[in-house]
Structure formats: C-alpha cells, structure tokens
C-alpha atoms as one frame of an Amber mdcrd trajectory, in Angstrom:
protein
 -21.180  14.094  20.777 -20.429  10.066  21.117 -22.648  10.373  24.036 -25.573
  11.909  22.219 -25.115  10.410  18.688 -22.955   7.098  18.905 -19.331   6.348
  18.187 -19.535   5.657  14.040 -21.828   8.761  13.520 -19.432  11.217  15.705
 -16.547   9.319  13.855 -17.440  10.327  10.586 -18.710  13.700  11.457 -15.354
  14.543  13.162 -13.413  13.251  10.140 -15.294  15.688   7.818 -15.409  18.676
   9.762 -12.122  18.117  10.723 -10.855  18.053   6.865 -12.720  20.676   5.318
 -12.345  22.885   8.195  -8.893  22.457   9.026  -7.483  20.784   6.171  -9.318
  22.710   3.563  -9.701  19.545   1.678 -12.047  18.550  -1.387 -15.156  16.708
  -1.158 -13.831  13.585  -2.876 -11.185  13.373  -0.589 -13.142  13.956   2.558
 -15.681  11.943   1.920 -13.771   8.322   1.133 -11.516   8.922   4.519 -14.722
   9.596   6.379 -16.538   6.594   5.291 -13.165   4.463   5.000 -12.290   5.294
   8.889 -15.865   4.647   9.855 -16.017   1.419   7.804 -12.761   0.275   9.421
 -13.322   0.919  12.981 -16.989  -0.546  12.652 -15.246  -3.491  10.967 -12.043
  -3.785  13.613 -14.547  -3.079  16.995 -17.305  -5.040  16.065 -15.840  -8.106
  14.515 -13.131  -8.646  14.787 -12.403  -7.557  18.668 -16.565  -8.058  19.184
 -16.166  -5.267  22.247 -19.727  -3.563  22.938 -20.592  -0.153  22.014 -21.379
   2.396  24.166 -25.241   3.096  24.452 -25.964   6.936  23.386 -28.800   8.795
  24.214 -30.693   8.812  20.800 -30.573   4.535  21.275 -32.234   4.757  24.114
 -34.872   7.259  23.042 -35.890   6.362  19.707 -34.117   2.061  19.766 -35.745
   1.829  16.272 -32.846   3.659  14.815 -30.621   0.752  15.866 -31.313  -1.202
  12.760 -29.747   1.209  10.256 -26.782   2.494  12.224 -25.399  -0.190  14.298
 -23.868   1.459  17.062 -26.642   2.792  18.755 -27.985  -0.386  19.520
C-alpha cells in the first residue's frame, strides 16, 4: 500500500483499520490517534530528520497531487 499510496496516507489508513477492526474502538478515539501518528511522523521525518520520502506510484502518475499530501512528492 506505501508503494501505491505514500507513507502518511497508508499510515493513517493502517491506524484506523487497525482500531476499529481489531480494537473495536470508537470513532473519536480512532480518529485523533490516526491523525496524531500521521501528524507526528510527518513532523519527526520531514523536519526534523529531513530524510526523503519514498516516491509511490500515484506521485508519479498524477505529480499534481503532491501539493496537498506531501509525501507523494
């Protein structure tokens, strides 16, 4: 999935399905820790240890998309 859709999307879909699926968790729970996870490892790879993300698929066919989510670009 990180190959077709990017780290921070595949991050935050793992954390949800993962929760509600296994954890049988609410929606206001699962939702902060997906976007809190996402927000921390976009914030901890990207500026803090600057390291490049890996280039998925969808970047490279549609590169428009790599001004809203940042990890495609």
């Amino acid at each position: 999935m990180t190959a077709l859709i990017g780290m921070l999307p595949t991050i935050f879909l793992f954390v949800v399905s993962y929760m509600r699926m296994e954890g049988r968790e609410p929606w206001p729970l699962t939702l902060p820790c997906a976007f809190g996870l996402t927000l921390f490892c976009y914030i901890v790879f990207d500026y803090l240890l600057a390291l490049p993300w890996p280039r998925p698929l969808i970047g490279i066919l549609y590169p428009e998309l790599a001004d809203i989510i940042p990890s495609i670009g």
